[in-house]
DSSP file (Angstrom, degrees, kcal/mol; ACC not computed):
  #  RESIDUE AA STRUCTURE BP1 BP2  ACC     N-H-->O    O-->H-N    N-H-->O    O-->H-N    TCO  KAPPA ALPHA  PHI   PSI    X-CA   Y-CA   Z-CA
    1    1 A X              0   0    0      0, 0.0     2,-0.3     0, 0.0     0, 0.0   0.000 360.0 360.0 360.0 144.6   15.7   10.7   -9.8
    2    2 A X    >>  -     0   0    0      1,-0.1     4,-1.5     4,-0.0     3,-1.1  -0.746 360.0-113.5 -95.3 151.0   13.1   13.6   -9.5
    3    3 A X  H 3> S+     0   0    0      1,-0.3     4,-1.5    -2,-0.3    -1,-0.1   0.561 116.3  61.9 -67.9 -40.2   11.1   13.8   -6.9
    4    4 A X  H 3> S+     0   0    0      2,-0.2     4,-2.8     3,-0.2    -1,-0.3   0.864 109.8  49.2 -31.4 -64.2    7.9   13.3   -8.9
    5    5 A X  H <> S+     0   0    0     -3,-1.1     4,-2.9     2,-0.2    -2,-0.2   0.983 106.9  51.4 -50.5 -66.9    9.6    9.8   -9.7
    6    6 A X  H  X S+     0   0    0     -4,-1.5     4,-1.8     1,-0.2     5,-0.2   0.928 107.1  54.9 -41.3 -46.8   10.5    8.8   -6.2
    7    7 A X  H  X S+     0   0    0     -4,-1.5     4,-2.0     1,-0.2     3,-0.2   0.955 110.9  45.6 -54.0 -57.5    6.9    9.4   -5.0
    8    8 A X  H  X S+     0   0    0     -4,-2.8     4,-2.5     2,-0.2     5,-0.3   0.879 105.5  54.6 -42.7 -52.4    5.7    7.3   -7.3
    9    9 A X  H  X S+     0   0    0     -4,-2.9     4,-1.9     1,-0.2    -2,-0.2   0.906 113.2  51.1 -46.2 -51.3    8.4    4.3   -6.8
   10   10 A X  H  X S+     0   0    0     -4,-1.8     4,-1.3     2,-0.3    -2,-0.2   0.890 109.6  46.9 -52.9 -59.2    7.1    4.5   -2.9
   11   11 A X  H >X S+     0   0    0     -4,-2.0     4,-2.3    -5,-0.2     3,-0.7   0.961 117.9  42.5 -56.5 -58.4    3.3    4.3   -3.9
   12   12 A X  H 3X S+     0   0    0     -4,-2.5     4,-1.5     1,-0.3     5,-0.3   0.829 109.2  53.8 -61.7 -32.9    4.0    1.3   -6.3
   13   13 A X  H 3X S+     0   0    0     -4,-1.9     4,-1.0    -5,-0.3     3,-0.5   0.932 118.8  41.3 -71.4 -52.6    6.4   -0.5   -3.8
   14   14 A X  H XX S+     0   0    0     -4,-1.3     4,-1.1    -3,-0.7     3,-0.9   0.993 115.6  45.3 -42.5 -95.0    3.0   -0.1   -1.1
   15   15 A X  H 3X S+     0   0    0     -4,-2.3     4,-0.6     1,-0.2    -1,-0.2   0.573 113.6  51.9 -57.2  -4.5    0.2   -0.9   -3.4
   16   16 A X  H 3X S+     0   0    0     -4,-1.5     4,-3.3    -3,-0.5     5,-0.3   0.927 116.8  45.8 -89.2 -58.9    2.5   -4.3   -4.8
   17   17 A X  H <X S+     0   0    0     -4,-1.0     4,-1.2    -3,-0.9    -2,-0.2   0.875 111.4  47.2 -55.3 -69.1    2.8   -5.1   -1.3
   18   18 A X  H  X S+     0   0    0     -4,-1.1     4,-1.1     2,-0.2    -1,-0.3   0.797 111.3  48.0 -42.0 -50.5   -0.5   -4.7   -0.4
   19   19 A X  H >X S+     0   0    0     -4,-0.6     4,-1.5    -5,-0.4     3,-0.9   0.965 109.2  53.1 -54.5 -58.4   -2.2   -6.5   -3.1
   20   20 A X  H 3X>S+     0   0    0     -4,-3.3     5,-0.8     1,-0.2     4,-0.6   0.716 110.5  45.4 -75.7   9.8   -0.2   -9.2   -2.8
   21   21 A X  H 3<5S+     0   0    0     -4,-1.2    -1,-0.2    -5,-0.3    -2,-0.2   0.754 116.8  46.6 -90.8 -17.5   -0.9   -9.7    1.1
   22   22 A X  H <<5S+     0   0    0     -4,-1.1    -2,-0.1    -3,-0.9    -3,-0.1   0.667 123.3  29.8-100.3  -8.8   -4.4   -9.2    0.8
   23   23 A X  H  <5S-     0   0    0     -4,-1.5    -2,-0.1    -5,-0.2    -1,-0.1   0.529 105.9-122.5-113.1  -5.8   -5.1  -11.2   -1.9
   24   24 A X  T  <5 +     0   0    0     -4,-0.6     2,-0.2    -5,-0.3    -3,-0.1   0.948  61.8 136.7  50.6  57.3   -2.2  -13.9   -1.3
   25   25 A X      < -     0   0    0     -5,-0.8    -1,-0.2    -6,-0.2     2,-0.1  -0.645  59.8 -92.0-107.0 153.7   -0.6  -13.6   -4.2
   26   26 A X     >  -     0   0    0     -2,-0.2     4,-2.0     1,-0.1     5,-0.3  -0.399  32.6-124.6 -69.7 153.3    3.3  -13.3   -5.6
   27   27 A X  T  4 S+     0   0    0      2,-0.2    -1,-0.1     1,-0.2    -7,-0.1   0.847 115.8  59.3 -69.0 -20.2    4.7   -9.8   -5.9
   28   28 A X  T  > S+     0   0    0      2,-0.2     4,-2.0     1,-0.1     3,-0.4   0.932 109.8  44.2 -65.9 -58.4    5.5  -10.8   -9.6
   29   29 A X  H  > S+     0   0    0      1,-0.2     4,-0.7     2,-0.2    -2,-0.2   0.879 119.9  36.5 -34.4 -63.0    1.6  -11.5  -10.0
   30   30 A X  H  X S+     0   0    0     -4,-2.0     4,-1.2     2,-0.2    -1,-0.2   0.360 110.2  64.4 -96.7  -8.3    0.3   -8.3   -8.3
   31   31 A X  H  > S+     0   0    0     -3,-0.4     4,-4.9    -5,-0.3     5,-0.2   0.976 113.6  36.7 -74.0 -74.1    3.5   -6.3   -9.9
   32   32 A X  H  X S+     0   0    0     -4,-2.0     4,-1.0     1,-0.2    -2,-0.2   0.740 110.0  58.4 -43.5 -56.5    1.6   -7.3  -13.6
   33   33 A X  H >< S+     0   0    0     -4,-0.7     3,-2.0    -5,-0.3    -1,-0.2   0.995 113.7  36.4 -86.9 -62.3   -1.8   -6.9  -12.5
   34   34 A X  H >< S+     0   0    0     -4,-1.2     3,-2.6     1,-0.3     6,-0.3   0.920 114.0  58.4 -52.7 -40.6   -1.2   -2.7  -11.3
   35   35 A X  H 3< S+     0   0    0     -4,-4.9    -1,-0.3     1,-0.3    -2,-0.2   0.850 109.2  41.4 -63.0 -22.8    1.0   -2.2  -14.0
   36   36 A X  T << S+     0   0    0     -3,-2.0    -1,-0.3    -4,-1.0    -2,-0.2   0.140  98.4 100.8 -82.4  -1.7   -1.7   -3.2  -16.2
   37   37 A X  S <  S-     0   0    0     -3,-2.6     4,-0.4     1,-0.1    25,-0.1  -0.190  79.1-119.7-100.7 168.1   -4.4   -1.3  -14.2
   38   38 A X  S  > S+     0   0    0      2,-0.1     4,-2.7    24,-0.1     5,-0.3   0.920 114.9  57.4 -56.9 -58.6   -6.1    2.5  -15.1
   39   39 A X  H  > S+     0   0    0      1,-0.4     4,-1.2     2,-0.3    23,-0.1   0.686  99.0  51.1 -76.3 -31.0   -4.6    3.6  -11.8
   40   40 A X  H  > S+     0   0    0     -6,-0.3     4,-1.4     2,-0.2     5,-0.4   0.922 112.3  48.7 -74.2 -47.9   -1.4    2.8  -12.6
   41   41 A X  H  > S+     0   0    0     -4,-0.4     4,-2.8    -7,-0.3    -2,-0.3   0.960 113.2  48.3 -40.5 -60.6   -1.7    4.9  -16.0
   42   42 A X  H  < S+     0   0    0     -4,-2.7     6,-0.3     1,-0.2    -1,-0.2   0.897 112.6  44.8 -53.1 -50.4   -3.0    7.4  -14.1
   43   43 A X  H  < S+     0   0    0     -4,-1.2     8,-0.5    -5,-0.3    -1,-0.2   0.947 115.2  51.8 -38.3 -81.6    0.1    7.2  -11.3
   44   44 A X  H  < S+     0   0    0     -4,-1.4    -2,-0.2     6,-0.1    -1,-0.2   0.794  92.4  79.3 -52.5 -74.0    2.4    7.0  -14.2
   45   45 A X     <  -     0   0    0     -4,-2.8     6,-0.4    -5,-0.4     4,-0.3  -0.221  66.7-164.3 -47.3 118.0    0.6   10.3  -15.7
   46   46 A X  S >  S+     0   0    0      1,-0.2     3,-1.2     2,-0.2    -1,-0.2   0.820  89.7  69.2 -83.8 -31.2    2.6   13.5  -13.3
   47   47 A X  T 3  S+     0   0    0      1,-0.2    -1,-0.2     2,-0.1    -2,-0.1   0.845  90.1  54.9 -26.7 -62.8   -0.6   15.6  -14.9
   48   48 A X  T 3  S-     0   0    0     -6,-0.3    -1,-0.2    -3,-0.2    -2,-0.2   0.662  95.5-148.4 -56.5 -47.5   -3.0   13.7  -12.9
   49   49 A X    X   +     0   0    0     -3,-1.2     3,-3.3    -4,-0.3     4,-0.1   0.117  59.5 123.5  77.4 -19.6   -1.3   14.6   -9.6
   50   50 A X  G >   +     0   0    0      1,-0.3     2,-1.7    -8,-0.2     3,-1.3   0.916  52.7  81.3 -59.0 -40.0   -2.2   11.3   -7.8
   51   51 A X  G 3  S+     0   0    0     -8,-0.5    -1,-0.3    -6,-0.4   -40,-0.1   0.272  97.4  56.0 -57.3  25.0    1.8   10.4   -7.0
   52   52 A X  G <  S+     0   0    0     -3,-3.3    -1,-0.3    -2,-1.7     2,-0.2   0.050  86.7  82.3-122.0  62.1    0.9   12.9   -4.2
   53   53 A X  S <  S-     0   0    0     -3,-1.3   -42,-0.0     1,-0.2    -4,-0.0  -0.712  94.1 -83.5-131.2 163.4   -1.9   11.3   -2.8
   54   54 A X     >  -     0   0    0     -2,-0.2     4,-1.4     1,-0.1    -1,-0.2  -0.339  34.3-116.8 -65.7 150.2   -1.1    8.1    0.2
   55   55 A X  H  > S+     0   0    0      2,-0.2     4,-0.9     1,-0.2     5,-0.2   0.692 116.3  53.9 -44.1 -47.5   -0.5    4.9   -0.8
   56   56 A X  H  > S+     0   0    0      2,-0.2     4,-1.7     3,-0.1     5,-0.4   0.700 110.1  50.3 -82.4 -13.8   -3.3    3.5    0.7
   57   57 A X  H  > S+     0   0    0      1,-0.2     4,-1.9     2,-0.2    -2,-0.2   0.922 113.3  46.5 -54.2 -77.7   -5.6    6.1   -1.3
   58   58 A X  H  < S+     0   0    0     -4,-1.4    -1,-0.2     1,-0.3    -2,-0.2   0.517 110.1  48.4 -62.7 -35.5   -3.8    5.1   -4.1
   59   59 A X  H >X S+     0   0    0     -4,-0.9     4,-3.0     2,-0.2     3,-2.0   0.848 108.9  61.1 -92.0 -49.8   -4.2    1.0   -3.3
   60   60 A X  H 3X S+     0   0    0     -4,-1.7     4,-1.8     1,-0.3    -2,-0.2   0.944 107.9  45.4 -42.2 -55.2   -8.6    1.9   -2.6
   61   61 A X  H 3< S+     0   0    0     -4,-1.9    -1,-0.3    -5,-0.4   -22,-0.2   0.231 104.5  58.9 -74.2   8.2   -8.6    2.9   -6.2
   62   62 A X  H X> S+     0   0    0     -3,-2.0     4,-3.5    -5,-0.2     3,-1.1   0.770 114.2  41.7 -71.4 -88.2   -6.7   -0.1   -7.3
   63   63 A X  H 3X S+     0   0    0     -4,-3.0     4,-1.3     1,-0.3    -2,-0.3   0.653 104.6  56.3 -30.2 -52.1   -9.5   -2.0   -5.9
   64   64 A X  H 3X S+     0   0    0     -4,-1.8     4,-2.5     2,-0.2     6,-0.3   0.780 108.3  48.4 -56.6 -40.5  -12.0   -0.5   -6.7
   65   65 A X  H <> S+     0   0    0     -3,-1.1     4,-0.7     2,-0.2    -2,-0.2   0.889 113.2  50.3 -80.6 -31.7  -11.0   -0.8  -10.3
   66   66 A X  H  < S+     0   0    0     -4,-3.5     3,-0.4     2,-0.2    -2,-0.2   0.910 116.3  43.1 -35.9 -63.5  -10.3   -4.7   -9.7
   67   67 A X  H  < S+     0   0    0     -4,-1.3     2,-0.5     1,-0.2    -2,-0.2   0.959 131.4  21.1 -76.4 -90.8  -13.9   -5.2   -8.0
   68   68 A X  H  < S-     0   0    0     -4,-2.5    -1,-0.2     2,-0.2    -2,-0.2  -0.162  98.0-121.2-129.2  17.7  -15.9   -3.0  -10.6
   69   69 A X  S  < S+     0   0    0     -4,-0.7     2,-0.2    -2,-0.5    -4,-0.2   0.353  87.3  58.5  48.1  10.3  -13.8   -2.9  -13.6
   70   70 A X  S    S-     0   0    0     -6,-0.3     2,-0.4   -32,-0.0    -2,-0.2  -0.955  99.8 -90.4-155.5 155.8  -13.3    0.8  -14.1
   71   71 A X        -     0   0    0     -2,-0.2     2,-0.4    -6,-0.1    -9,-0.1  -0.288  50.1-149.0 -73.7 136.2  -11.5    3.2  -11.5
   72   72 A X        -     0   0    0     -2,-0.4     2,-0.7   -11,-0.1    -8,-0.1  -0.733  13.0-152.0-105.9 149.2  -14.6    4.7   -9.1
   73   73 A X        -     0   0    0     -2,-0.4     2,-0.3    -9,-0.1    -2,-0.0  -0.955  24.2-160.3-116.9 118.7  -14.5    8.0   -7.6
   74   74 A X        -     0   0    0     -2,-0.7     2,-0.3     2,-0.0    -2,-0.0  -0.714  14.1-117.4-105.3 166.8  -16.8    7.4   -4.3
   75   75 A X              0   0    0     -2,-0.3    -1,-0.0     1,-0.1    -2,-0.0  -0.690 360.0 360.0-109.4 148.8  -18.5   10.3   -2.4
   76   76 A X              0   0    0     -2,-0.3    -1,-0.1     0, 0.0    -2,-0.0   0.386 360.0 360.0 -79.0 360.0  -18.1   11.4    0.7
């Protein structure tokens, strides 16, 4: 597995975890819902770079796109 890959598996394994604890959900559920997401595309995409950004980074922008329907880039 390439390193690119692993990074990724680690974010998803975190942001399935995390969605389903905060929303008190099954892992199957919350598995479906990211895979399904922008953010996962985006993950997915090695272009993009985000499989080397944190897990919880990675989880905001999850959210965000859950809560507001499209992924949001907020400013600092």
């Amino acid at each position: 597995m390439s390193k690119p890959e692993q990074l990724k598996e680690y974010i998803i394994r975190d942001v399935i975890e995390y969605h389903a604890a905060d929303n008190a959900i099954e892992a199957k559920e919350a598995l479906a819902q990211f895979y399904n997401s922008e953010v996962f595309g985006k993950l997915d995409d090695v272009e993009t770079g985000l499989y080397l950004s944190s897990s919880p980074f990675v989880y905001d922008l999850f959210r965000d796109e859950l809560y507001c329907g499209k992924i949001v880039q907020k400013e600092i």
